[in-house]
BAZASE-797364 format. One record per residue: y, z negated, x of N, C-alpha, C in turn. Coordinates in pm, whole numbers, always signed. Atoms other than C-alpha are relative to their C-alpha. Example, Ala and Ser with C-alpha at 12.3 -4.5 7.8 and 13.67 -1.06 7.14 Angstrom:
2
<r n_yy="-119" n_zz="+0" n_xx="+89" ca_yy="-450" ca_zz="-780" ca_xx="+1230" c_yy="+120" c_zz="+0" c_xx="+90"/>
<r n_yy="-119" n_zz="+6" n_xx="-82" ca_yy="-106" ca_zz="-714" ca_xx="+1367" c_yy="+109" c_zz="-73" c_xx="-77"/>
END
This chain:
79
<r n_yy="-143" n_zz="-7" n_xx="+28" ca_yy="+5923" ca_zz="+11228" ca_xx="+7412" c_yy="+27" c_zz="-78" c_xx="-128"/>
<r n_yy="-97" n_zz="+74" n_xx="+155" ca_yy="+6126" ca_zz="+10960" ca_xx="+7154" c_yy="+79" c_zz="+87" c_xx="-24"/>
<r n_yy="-132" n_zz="-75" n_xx="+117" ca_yy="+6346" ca_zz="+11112" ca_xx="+6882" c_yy="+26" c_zz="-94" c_xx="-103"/>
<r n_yy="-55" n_zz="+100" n_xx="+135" ca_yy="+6554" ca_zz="+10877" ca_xx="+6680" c_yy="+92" c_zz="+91" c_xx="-82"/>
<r n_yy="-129" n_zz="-10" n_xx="+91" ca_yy="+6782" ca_zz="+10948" ca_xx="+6363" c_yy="-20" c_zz="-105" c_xx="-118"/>
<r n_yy="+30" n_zz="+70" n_xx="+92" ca_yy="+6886" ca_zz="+10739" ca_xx="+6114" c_yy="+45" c_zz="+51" c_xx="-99"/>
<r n_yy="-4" n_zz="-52" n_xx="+146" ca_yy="+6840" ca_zz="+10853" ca_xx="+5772" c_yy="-6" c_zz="-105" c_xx="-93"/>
<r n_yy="-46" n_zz="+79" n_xx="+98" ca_yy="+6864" ca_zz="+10715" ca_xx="+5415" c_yy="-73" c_zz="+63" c_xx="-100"/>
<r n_yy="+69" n_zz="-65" n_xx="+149" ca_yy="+6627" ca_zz="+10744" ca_xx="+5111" c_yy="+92" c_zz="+26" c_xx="-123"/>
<r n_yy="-137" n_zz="-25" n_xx="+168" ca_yy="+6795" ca_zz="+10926" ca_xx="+4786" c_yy="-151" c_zz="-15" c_xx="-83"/>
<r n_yy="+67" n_zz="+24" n_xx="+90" ca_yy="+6637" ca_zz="+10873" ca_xx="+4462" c_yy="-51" c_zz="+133" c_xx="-54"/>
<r n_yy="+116" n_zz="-149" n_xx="+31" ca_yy="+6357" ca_zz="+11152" ca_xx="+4368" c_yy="-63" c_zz="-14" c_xx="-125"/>
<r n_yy="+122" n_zz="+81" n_xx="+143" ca_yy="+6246" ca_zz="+11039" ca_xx="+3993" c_yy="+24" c_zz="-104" c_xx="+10"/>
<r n_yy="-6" n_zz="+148" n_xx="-19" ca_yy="+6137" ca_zz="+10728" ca_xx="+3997" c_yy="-58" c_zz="-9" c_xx="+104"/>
<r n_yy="+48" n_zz="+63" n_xx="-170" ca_yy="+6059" ca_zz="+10747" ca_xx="+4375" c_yy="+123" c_zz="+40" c_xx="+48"/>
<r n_yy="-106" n_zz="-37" n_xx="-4" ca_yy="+6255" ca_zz="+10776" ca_xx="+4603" c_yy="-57" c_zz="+113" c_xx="+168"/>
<r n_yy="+76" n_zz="-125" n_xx="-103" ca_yy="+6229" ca_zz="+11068" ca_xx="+4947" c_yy="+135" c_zz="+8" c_xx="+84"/>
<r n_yy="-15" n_zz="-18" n_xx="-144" ca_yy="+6343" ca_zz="+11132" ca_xx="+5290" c_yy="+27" c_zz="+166" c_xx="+9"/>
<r n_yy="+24" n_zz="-108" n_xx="-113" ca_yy="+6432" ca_zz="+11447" ca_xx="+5435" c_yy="-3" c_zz="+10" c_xx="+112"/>
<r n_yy="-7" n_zz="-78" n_xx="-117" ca_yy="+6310" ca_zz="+11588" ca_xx="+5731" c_yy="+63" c_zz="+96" c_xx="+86"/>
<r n_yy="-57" n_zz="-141" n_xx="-46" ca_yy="+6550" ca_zz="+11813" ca_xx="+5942" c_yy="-107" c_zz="+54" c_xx="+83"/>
<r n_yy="+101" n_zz="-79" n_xx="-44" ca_yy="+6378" ca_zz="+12102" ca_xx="+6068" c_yy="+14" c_zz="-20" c_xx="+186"/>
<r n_yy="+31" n_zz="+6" n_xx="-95" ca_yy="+6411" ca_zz="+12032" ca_xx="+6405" c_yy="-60" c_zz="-80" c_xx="+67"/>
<r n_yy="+97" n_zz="+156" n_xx="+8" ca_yy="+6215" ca_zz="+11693" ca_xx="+6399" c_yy="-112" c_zz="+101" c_xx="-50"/>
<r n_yy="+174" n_zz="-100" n_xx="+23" ca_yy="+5918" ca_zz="+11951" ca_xx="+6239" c_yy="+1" c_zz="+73" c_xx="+96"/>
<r n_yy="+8" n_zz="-104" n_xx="-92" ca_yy="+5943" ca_zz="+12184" ca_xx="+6467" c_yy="-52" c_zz="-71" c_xx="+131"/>
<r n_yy="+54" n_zz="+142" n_xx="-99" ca_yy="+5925" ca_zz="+11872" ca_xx="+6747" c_yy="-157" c_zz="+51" c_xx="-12"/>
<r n_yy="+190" n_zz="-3" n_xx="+30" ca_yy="+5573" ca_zz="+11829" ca_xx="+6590" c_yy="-71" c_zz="+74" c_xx="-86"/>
<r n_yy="+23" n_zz="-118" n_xx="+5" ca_yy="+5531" ca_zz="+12128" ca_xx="+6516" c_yy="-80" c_zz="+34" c_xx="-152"/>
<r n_yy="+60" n_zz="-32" n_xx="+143" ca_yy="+5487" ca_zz="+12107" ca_xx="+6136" c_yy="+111" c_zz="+62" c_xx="-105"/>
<r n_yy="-95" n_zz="-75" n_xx="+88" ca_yy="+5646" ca_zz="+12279" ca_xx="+5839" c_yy="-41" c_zz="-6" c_xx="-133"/>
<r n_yy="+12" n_zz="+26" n_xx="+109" ca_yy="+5640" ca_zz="+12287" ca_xx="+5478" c_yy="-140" c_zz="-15" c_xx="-48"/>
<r n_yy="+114" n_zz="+7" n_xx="+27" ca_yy="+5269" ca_zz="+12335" ca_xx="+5423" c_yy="-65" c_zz="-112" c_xx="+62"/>
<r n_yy="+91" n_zz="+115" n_xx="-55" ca_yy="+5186" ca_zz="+12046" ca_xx="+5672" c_yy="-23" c_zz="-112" c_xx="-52"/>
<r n_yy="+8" n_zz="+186" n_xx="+108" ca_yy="+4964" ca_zz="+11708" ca_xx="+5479" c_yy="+48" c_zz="-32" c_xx="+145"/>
<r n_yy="-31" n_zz="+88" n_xx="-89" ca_yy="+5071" ca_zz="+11428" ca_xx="+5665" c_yy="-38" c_zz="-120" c_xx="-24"/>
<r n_yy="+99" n_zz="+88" n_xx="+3" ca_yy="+4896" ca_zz="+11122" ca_xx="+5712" c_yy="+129" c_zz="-107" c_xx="+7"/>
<r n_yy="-89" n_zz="+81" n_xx="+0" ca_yy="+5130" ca_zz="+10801" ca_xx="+5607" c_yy="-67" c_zz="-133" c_xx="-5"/>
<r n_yy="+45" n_zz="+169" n_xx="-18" ca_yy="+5032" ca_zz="+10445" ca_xx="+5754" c_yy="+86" c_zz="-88" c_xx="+65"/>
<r n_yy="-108" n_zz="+154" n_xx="-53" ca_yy="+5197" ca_zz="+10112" ca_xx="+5808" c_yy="-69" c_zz="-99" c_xx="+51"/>
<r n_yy="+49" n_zz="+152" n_xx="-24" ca_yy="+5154" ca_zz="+9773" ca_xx="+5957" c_yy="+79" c_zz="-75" c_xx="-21"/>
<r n_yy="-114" n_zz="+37" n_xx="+103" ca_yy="+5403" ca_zz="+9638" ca_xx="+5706" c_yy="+91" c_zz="-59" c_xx="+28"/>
<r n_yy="-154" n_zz="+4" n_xx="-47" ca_yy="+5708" ca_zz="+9670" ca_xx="+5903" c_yy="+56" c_zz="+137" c_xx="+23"/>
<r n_yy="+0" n_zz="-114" n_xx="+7" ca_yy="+5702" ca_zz="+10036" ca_xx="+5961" c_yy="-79" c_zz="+116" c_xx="-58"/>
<r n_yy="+62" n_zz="-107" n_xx="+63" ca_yy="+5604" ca_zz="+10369" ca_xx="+5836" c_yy="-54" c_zz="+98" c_xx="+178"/>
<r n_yy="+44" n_zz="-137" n_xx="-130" ca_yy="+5394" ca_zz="+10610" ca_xx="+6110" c_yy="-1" c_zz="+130" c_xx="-101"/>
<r n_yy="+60" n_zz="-100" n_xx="+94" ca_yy="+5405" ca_zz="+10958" ca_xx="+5947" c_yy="-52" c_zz="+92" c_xx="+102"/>
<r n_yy="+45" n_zz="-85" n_xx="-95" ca_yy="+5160" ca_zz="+11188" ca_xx="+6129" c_yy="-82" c_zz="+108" c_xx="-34"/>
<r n_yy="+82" n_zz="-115" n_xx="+55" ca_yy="+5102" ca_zz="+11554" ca_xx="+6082" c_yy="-158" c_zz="-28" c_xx="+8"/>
<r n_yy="+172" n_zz="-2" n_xx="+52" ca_yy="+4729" ca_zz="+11628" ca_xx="+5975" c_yy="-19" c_zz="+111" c_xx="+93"/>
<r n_yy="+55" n_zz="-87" n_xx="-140" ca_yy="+4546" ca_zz="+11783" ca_xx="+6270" c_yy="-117" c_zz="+102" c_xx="-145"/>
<r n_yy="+123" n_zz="-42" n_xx="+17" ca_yy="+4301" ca_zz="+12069" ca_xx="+6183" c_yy="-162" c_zz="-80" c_xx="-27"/>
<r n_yy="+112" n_zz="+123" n_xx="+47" ca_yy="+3948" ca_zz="+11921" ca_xx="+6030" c_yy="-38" c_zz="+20" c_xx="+183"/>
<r n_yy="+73" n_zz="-31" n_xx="-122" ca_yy="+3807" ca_zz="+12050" ca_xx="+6374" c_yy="+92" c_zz="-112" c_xx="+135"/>
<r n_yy="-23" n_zz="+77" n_xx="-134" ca_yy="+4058" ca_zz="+11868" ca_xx="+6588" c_yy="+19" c_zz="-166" c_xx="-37"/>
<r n_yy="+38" n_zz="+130" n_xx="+46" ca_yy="+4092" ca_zz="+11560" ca_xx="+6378" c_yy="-142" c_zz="-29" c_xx="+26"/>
<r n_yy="+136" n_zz="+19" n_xx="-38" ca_yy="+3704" ca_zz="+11572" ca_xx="+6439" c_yy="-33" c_zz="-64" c_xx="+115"/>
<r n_yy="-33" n_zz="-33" n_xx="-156" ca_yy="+3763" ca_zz="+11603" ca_xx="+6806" c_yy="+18" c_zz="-165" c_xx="+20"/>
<r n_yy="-107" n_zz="+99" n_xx="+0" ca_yy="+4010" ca_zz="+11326" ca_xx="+6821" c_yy="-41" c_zz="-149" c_xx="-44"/>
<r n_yy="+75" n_zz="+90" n_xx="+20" ca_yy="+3787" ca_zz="+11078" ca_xx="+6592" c_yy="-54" c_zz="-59" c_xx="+122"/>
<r n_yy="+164" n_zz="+3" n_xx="-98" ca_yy="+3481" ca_zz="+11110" ca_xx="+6856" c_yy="+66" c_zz="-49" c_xx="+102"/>
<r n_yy="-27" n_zz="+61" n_xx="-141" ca_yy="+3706" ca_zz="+11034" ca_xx="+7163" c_yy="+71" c_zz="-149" c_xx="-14"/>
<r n_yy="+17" n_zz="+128" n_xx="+12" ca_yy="+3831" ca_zz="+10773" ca_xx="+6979" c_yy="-23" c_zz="-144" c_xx="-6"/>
<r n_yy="+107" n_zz="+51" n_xx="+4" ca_yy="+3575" ca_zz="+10635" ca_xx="+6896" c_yy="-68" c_zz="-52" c_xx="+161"/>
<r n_yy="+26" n_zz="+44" n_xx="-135" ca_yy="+3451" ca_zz="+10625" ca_xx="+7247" c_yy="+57" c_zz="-60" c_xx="+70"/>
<r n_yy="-107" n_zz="+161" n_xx="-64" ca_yy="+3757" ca_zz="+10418" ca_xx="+7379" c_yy="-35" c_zz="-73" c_xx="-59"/>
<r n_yy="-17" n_zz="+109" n_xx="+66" ca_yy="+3684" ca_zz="+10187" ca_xx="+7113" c_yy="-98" c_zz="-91" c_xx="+83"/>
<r n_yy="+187" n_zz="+95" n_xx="-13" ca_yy="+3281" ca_zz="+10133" ca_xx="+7232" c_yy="+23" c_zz="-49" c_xx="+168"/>
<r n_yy="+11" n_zz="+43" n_xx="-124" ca_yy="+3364" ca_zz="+10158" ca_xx="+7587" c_yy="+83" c_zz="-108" c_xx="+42"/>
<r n_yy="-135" n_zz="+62" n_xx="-73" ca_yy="+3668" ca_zz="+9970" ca_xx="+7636" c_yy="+7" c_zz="-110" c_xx="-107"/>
<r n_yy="-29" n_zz="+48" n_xx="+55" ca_yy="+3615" ca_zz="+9719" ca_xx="+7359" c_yy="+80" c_zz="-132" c_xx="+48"/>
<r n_yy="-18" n_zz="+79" n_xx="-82" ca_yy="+3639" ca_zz="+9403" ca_xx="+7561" c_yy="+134" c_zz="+17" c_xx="+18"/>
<r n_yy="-166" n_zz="-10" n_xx="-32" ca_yy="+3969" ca_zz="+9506" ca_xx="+7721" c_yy="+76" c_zz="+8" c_xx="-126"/>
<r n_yy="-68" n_zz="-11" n_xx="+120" ca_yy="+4086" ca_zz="+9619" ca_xx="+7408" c_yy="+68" c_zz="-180" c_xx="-112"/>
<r n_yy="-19" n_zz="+120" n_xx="+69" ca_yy="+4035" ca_zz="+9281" ca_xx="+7236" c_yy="+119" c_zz="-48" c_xx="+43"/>
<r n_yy="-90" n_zz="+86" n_xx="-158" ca_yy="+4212" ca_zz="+9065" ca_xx="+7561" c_yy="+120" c_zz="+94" c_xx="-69"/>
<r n_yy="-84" n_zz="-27" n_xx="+19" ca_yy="+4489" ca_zz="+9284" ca_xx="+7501" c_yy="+99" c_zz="-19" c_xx="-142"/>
<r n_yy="-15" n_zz="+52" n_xx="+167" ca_yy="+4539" ca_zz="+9268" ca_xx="+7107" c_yy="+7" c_zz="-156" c_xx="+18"/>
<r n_yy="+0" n_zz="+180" n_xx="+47" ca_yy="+4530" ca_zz="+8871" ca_xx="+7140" c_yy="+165" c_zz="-63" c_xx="+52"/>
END
């Protein structure tokens, strides 16, 4: 499922911050205590709750295994 809104950074200090409405956390099912993992490919921001170490673990390993098995295709596609 997509969920768009468009929001607007306010000034936080000398940074500046985003709010989240709670029903975009709730979506993905995170809440004030959730880290969140923030990466770009320097046109966008991904922000993505932080899985459990155990299922981030998980999640690595199968990963990982698309990467080894499927490299080939993978490449071809990326080009």
């Amino acid at each position: 499922m997509k969920t768009s809104m468009i929001k607007q950074l306010t000034k936080h200090g000398n940074s500046m911050a985003m709010v989240i409405d709670k029903p975009i956390l709730e979506l993905i099912g995170a809440d004030a205590d959730t880290f969140f993992e923030i990466t770009t490919d320097g046109h966008a921001l991904i922000i993505t709750p932080m899985k459990t170490p155990d299922e981030k673990k998980a999640f690595n390993a199968a990963l990982e295994k698309v990467n080894t098995r499927y490299a080939k295709a993978l490449k071809k596609l990326a080009e």
